[in-house]
Backbone as ProteinMPNN parsed JSONL, in Angstrom:
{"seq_chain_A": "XXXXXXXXXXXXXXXXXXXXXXXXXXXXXXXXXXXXXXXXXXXXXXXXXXXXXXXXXXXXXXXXXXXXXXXXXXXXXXXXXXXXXXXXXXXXXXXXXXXXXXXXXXXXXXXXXXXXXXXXXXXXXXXXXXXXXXXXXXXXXXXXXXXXXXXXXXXXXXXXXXXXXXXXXXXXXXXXXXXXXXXXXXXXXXXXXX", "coords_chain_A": {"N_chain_A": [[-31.332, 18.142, 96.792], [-29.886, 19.201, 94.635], [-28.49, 17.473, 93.755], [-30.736, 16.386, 92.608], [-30.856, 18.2, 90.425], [-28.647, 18.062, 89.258], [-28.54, 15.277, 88.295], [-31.168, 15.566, 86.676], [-30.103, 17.515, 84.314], [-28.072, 15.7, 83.945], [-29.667, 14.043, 82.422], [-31.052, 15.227, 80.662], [-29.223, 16.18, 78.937], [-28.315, 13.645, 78.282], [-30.253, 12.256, 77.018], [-30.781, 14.571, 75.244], [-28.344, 14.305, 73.324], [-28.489, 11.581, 72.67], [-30.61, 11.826, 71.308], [-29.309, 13.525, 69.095], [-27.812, 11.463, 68.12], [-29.327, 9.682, 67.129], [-30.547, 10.977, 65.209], [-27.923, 11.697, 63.617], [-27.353, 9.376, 62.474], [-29.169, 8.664, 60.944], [-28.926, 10.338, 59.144], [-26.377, 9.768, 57.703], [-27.21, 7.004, 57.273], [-28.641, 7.5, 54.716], [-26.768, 9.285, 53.662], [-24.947, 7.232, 53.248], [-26.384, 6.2, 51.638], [-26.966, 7.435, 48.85], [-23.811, 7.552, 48.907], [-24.007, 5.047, 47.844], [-25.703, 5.079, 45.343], [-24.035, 6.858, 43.975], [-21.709, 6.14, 43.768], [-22.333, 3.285, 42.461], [-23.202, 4.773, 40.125], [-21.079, 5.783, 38.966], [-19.365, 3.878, 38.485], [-20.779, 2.66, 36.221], [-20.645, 4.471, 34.853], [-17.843, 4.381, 34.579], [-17.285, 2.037, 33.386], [-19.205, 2.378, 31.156], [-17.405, 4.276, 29.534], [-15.253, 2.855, 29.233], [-15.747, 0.877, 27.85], [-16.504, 2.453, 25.614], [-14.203, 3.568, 24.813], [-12.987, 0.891, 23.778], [-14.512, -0.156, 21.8], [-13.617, 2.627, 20.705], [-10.859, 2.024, 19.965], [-10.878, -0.295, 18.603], [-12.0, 0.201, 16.32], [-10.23, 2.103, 15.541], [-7.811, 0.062, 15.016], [-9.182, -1.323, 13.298], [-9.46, 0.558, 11.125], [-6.984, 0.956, 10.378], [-6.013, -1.404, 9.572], [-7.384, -1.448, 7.318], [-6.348, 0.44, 6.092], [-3.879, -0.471, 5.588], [-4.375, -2.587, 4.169], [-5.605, -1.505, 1.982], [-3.293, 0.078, 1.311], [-1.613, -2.335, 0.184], [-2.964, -3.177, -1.502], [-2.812, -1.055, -3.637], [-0.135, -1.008, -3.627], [0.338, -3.222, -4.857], [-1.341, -3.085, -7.505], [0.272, -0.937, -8.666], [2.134, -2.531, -9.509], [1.686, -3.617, -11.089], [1.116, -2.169, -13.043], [3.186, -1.095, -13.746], [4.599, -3.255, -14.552], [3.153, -4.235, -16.671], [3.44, -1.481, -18.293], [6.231, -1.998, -19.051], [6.447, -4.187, -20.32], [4.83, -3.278, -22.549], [5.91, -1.18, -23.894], [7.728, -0.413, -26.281], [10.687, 0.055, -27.844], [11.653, 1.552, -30.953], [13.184, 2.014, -34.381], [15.172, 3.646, -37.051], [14.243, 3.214, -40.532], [16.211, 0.001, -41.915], [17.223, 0.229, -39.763], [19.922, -0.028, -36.808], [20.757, 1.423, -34.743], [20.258, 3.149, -31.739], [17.91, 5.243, -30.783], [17.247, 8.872, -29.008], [15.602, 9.065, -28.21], [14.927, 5.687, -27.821], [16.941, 4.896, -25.914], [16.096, 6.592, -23.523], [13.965, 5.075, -22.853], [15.017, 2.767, -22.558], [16.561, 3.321, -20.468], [14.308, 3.988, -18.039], [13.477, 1.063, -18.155], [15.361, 0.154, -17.421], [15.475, 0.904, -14.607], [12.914, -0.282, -13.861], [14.17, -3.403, -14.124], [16.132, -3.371, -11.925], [14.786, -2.8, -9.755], [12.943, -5.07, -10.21], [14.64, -7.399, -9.52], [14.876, -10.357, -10.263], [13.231, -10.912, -12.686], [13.498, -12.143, -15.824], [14.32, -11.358, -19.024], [12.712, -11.506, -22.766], [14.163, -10.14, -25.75], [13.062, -8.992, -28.329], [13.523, -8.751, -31.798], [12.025, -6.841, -34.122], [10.896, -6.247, -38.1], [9.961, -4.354, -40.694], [8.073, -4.953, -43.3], [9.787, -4.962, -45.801], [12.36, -5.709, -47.625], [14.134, -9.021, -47.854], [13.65, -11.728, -46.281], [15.593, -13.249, -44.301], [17.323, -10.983, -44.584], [15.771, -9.005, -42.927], [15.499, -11.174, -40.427], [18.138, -11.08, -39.809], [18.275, -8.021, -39.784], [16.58, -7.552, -37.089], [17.756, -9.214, -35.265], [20.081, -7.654, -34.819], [19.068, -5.87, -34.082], [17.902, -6.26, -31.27], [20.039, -7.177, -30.043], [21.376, -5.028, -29.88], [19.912, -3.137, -28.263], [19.917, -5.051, -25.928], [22.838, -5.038, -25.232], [23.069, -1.93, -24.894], [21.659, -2.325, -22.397], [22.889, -4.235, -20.802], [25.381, -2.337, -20.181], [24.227, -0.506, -18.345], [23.772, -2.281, -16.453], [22.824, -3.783, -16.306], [22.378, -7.535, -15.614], [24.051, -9.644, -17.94], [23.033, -12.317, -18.11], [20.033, -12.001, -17.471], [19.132, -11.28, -19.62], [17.153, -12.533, -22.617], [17.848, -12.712, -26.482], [15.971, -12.752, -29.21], [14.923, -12.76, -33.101], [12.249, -11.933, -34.861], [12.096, -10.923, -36.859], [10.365, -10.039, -40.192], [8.16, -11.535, -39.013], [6.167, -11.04, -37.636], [4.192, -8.799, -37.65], [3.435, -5.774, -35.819], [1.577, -3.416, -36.87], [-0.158, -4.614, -39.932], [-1.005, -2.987, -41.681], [0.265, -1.725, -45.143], [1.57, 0.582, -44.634], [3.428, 4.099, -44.373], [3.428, 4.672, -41.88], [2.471, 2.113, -40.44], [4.717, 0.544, -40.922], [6.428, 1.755, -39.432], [5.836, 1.534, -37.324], [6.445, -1.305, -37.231], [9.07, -1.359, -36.977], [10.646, -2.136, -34.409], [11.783, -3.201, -30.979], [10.631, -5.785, -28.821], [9.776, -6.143, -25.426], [9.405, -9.309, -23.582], [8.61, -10.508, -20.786], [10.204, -13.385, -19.224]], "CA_chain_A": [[-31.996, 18.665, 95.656], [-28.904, 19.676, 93.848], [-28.533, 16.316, 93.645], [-31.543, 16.085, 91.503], [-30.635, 18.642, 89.216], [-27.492, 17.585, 88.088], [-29.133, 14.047, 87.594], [-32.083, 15.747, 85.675], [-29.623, 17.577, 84.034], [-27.552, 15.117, 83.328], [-30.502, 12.884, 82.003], [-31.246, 15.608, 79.351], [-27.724, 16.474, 78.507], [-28.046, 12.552, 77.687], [-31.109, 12.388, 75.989], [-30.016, 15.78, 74.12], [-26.908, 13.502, 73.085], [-29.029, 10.547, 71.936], [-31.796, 12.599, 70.16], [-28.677, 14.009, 67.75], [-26.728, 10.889, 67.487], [-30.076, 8.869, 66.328], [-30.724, 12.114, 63.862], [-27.292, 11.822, 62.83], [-26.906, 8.333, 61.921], [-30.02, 8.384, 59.971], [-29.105, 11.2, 57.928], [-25.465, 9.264, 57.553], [-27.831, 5.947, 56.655], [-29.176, 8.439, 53.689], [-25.853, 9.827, 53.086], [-24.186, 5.723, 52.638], [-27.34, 5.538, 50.426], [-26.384, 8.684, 48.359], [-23.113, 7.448, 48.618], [-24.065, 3.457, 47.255], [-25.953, 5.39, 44.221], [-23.043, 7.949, 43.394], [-20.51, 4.889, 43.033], [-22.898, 3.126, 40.986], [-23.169, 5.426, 39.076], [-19.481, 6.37, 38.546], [-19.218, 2.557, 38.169], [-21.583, 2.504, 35.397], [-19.759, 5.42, 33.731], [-16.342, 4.266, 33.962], [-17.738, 0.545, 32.682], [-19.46, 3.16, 29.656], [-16.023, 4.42, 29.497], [-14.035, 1.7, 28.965], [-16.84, 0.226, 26.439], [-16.425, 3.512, 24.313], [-12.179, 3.49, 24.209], [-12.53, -0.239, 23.605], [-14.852, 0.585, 20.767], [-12.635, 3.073, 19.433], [-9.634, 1.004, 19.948], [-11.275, -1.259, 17.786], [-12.691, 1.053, 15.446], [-9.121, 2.663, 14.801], [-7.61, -0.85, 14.414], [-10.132, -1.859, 11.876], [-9.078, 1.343, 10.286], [-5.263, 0.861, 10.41], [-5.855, -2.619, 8.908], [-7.9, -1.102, 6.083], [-5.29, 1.597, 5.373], [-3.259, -0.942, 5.082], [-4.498, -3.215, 2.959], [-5.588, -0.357, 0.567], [-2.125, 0.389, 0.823], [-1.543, -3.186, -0.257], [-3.576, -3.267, -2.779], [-2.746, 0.258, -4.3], [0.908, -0.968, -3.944], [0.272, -4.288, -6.222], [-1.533, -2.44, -8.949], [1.479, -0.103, -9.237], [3.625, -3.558, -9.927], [1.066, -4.454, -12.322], [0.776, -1.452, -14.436], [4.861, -1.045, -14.237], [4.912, -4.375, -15.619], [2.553, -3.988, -18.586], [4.122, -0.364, -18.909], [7.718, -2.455, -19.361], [6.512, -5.065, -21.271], [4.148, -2.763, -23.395], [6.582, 0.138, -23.965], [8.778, -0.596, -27.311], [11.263, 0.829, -28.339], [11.327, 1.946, -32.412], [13.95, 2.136, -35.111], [14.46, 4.256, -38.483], [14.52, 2.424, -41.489], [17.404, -0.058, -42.231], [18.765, 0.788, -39.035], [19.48, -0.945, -35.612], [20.643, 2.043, -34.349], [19.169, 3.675, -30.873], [17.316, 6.944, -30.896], [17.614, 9.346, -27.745], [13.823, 8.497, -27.607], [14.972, 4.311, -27.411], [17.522, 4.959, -24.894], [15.46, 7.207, -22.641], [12.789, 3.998, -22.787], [15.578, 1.697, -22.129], [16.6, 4.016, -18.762], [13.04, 3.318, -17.229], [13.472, -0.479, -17.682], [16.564, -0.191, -16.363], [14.801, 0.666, -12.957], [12.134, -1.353, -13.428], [14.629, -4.227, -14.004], [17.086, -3.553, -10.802], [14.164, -3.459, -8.871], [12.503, -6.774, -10.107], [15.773, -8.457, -9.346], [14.062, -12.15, -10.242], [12.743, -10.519, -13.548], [14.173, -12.341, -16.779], [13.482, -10.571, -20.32], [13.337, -11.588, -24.029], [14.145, -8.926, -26.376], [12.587, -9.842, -29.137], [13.229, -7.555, -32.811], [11.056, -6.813, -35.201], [11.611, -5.233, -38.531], [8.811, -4.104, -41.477], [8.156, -6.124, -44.392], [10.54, -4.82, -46.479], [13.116, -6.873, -47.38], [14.511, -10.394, -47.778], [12.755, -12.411, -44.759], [17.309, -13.794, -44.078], [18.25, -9.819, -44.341], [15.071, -8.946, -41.631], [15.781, -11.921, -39.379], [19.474, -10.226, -39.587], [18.284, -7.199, -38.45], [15.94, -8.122, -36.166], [18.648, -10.031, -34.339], [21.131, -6.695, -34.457], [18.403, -4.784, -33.17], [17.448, -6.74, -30.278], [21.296, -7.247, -29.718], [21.903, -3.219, -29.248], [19.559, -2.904, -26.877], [20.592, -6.004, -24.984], [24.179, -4.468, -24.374], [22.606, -1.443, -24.308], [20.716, -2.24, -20.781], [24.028, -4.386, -19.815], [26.23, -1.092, -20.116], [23.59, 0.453, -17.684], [23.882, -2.447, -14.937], [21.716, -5.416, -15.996], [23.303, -9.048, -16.289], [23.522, -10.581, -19.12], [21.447, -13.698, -18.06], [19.178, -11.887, -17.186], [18.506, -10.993, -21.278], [17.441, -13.017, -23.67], [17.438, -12.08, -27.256], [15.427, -13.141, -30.917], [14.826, -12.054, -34.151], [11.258, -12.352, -36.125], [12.464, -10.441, -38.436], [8.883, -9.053, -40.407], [7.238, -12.596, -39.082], [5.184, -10.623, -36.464], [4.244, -7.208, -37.981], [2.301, -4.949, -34.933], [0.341, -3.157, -37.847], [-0.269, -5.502, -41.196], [-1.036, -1.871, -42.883], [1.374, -1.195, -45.864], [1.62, 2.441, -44.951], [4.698, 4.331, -43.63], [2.887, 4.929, -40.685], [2.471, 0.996, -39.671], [6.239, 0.536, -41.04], [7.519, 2.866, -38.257], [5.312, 0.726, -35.884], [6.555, -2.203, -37.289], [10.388, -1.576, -36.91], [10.651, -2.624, -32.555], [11.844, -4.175, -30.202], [9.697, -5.83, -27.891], [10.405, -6.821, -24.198], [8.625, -10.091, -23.115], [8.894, -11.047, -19.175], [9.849, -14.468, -19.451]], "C_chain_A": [[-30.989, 19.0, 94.556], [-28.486, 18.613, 92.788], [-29.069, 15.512, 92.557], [-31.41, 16.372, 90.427], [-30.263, 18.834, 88.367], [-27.784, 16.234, 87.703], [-30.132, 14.479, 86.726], [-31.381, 16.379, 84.733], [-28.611, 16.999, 82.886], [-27.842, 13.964, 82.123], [-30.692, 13.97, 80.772], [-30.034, 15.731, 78.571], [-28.221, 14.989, 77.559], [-28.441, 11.896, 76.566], [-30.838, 13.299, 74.821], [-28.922, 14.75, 72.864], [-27.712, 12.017, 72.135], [-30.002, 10.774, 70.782], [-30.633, 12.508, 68.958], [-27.924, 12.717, 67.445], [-27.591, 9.85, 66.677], [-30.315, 10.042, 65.33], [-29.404, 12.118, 62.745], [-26.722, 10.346, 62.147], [-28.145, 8.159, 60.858], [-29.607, 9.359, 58.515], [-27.182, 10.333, 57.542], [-26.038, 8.073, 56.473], [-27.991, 6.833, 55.089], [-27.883, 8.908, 52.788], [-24.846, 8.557, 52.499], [-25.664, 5.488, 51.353], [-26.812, 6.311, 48.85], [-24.982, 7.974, 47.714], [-22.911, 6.196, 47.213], [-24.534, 4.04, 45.741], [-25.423, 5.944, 43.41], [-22.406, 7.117, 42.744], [-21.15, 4.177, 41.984], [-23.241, 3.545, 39.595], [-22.12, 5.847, 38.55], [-19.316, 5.331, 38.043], [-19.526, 2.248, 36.622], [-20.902, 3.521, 34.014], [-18.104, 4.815, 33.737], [-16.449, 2.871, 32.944], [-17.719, 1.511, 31.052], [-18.366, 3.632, 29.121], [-14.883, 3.931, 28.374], [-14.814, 1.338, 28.091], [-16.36, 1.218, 26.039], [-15.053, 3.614, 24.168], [-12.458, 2.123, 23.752], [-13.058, 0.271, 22.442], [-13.793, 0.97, 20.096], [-11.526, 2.539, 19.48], [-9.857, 0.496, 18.325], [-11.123, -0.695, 16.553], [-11.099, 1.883, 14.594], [-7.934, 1.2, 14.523], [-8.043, -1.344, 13.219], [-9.373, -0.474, 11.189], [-7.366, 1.446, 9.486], [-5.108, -0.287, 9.819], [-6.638, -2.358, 6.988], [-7.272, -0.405, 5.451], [-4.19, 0.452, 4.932], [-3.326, -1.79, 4.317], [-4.874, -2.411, 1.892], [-4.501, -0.07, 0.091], [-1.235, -0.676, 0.125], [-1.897, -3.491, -1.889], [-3.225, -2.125, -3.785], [-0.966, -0.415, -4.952], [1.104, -1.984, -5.134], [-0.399, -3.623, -7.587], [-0.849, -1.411, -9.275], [2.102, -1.047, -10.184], [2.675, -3.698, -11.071], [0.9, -3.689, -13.547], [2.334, -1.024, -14.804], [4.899, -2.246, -15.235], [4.414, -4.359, -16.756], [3.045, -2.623, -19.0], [5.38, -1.188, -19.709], [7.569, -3.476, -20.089], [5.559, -4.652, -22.555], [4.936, -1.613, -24.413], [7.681, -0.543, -25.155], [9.487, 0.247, -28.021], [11.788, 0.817, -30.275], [12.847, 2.366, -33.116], [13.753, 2.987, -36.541], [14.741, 3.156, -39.416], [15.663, 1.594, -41.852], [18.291, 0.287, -41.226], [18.743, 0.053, -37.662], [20.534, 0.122, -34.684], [19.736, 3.283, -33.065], [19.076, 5.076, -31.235], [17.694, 7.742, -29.857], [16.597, 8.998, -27.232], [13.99, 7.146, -26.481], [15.798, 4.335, -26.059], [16.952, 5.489, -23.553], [14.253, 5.879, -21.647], [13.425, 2.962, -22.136], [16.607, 1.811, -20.434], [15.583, 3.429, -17.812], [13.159, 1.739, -17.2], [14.382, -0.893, -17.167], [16.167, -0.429, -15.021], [14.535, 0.3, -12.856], [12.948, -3.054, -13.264], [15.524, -4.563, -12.335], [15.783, -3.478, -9.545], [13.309, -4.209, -8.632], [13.907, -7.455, -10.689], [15.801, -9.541, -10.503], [13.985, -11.319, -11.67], [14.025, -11.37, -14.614], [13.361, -11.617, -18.275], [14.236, -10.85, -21.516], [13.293, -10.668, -25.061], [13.856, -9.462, -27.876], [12.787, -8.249, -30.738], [12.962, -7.804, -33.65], [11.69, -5.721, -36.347], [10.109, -5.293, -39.898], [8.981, -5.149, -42.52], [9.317, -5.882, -45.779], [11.88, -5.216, -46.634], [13.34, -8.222, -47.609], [14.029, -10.689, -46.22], [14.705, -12.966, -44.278], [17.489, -12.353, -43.792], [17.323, -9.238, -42.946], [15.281, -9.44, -40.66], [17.234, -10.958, -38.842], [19.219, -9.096, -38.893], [17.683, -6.723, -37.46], [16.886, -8.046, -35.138], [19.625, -8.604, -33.741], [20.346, -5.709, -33.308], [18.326, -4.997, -31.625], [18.663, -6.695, -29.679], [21.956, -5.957, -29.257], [21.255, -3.094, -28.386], [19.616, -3.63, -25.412], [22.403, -5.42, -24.198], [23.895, -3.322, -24.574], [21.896, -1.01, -22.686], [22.398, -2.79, -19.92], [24.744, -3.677, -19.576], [25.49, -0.73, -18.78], [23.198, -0.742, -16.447], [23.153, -3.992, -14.932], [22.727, -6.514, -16.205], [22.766, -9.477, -17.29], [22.895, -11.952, -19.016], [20.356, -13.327, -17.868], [18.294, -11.436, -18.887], [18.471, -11.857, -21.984], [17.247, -12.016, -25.178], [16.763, -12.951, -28.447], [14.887, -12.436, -31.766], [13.514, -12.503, -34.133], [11.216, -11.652, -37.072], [11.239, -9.578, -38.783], [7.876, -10.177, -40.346], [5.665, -12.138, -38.425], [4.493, -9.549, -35.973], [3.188, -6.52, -36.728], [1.368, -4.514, -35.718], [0.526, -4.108, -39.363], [-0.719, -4.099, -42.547], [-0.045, -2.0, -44.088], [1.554, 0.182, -46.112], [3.071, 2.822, -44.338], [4.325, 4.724, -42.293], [2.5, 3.507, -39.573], [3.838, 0.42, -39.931], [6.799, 1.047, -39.95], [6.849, 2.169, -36.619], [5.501, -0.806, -35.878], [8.287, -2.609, -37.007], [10.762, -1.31, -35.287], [11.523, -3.905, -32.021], [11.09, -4.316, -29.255], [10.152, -6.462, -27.114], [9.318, -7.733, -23.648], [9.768, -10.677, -22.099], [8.804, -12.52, -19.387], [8.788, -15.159, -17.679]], "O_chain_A": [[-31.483, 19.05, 93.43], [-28.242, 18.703, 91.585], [-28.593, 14.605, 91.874], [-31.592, 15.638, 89.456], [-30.61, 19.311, 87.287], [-27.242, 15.913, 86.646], [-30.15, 13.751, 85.733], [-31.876, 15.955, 83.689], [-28.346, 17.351, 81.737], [-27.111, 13.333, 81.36], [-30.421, 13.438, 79.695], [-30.03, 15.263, 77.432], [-28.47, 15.097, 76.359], [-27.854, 11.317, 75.652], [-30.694, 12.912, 73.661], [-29.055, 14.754, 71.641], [-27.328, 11.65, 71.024], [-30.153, 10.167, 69.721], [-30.768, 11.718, 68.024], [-27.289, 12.799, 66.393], [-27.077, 9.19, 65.774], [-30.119, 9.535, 64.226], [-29.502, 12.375, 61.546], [-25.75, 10.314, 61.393], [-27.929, 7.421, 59.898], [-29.873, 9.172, 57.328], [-26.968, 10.888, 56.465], [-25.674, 7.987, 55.3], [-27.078, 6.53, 54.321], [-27.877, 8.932, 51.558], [-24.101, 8.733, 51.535], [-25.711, 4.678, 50.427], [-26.347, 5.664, 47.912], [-24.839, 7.789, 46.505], [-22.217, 6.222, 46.197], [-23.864, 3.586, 44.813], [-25.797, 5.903, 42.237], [-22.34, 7.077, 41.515], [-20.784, 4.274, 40.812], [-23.451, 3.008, 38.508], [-22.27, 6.388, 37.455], [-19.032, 5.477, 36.854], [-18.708, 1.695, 35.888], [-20.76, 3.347, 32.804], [-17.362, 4.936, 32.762], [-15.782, 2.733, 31.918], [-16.862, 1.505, 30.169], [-18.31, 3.352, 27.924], [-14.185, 4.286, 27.425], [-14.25, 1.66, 27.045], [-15.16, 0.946, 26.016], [-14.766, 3.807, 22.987], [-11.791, 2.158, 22.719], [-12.371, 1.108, 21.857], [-13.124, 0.341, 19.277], [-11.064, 2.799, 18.369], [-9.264, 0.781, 17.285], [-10.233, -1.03, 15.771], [-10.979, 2.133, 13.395], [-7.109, 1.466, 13.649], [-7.343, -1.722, 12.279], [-8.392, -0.876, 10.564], [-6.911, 1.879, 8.427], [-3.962, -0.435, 9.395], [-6.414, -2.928, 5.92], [-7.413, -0.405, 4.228], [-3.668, 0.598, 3.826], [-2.343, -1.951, 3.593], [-4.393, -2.691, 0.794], [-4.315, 0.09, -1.116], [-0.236, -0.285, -0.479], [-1.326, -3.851, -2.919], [-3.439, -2.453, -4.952], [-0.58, -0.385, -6.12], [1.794, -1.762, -6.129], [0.18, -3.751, -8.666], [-1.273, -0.797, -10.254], [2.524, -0.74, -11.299], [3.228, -3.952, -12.141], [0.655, -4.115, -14.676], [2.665, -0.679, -15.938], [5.17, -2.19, -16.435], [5.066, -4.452, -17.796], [3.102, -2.518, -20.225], [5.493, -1.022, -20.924], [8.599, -3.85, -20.65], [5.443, -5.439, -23.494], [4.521, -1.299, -25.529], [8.531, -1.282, -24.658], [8.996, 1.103, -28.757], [12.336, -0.218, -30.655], [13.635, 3.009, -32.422], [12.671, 3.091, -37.12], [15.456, 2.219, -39.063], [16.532, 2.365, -42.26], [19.488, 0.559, -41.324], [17.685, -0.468, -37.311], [21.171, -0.486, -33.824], [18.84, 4.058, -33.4], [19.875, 5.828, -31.794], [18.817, 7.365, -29.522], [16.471, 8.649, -26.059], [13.667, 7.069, -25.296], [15.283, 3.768, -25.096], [17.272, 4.911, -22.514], [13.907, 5.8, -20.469], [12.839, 2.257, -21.316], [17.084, 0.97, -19.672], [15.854, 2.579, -16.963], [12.907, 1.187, -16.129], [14.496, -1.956, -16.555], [16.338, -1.454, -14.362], [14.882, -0.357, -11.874], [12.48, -3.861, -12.461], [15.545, -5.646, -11.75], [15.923, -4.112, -8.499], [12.774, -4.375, -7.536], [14.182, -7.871, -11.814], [16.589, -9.558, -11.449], [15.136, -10.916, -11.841], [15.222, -11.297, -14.335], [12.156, -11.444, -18.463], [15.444, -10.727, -21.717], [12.14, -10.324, -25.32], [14.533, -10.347, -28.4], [12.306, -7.119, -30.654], [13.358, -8.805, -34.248], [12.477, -4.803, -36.115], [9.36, -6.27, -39.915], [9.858, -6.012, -42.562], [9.51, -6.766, -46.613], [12.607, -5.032, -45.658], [12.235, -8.754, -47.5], [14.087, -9.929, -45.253], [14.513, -12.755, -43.081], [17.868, -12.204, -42.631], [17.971, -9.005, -41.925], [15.363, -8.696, -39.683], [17.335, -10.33, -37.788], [19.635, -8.899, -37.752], [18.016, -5.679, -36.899], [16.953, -7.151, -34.295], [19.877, -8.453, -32.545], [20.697, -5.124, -32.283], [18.619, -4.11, -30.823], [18.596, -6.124, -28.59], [22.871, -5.863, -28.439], [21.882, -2.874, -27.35], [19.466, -3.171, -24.28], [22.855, -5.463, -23.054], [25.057, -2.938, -24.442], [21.711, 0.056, -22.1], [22.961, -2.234, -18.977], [25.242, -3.981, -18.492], [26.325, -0.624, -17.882], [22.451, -0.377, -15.539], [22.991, -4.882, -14.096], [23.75, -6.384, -16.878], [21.594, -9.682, -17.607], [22.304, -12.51, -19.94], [19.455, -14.15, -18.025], [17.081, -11.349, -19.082], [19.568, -12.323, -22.295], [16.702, -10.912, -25.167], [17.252, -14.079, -28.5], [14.306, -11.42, -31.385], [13.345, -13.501, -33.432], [10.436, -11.7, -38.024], [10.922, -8.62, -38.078], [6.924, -10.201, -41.126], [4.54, -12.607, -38.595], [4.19, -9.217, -34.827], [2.017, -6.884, -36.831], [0.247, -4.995, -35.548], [1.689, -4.138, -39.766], [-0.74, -4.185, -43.774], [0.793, -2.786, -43.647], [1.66, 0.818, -47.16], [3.793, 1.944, -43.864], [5.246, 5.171, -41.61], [2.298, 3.613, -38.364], [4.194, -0.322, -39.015], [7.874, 0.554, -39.605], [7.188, 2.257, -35.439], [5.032, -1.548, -35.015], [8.722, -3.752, -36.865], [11.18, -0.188, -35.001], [11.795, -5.029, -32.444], [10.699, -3.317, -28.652], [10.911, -7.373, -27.447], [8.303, -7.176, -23.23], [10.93, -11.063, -22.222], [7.726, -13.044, -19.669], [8.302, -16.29, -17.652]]}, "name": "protein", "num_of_chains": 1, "seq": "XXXXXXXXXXXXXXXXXXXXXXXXXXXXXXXXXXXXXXXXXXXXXXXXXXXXXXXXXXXXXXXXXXXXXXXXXXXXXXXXXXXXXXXXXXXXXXXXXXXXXXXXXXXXXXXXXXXXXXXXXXXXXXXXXXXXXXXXXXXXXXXXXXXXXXXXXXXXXXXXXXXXXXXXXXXXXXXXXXXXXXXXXXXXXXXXXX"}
């Protein structure tokens, strides 16, 4: 009988043992299910992830290409309004005189820069003088004028090939007034970028 009871015994013990290990593989089955939906879902977020850095990747590329061409563009319409500053900007004489001012010199500083740093840049100095006058004594000092400020700039670093000079004398008056007020705008030199 003892016999029996450690075999009946041993038969529940066994059963006991099988009951929990089918209870615990099901709730395991449940828990790999759990698990299969967690990863997918982590999956799904690191995918979303990586889509949203790529995105902004992108998004700050595109931006870094736009800064820089703005900065492109900003930097060429500097060159462009230096240049019509330096070829707009004339410098003025008193009457009868081909003499610089502190004004002309100050004017002929700035194109200094602008010249040393457009290398390539060639320039004709072109001088003008009011109508007053023999059109032979104007051309004359036209020519002187244009000629002072030509070794004027070469003193301060430019080459002389890089200057040309000519007179028009009073061929090419800026104002056609006869006042003393288009006289004083008529006695220049003007810098044309060849």
């Amino acid at each position: 009988m003892k016999k029996r009871v450690w075999i009946n015994l041993v038969m529940v013990v066994l059963v006991a043992g099988l009951f929990f290990t089918v209870s615990c593989a099901k709730k395991t089955v449940v828990s790999d299910a759990t698990t299969i939906e967690d990863q997918a879902k982590a999956e799904a977020a690191a995918a979303a992830k990586a889509q949203a850095q790529a995105e902004a990747e992108r998004i700050a590329q595109q931006n870094l290409e736009d800064q820089i061409a703005s900065e492109k563009a900003l930097k060429a319409a500097k060159a462009i309004a230096a240049k019509k500053r330096f070829e707009n900007q004339d410098i003025h004489f008193e009457y009868d005189s081909s003499e610089l001012s502190s004004m002309a010199k100050m004017v002929l500083k700035e194109k200094v820069a602008w010249l040393k740093a457009n290398y390539s840049a060639v320039v004709t100095i072109e001088g003008h003088c009011d109508e007053r006058g023999t059109t032979e004594y104007n051309l004359a000092l036209g020519e002187r004028r244009a000629s002072i400020a030509k070794s004027y700039l070469i003193n301060l670093g430019i080459a002389a090939s890089r200057l040309n000079t000519i007179s028009y004398g009073e061929e090419q008056p800026k104002d056609s007034d006869k006042t003393e007020s288009a006289y004083r705008k008529n006695r220049r030199d003007h810098f044309a970028i060849d």
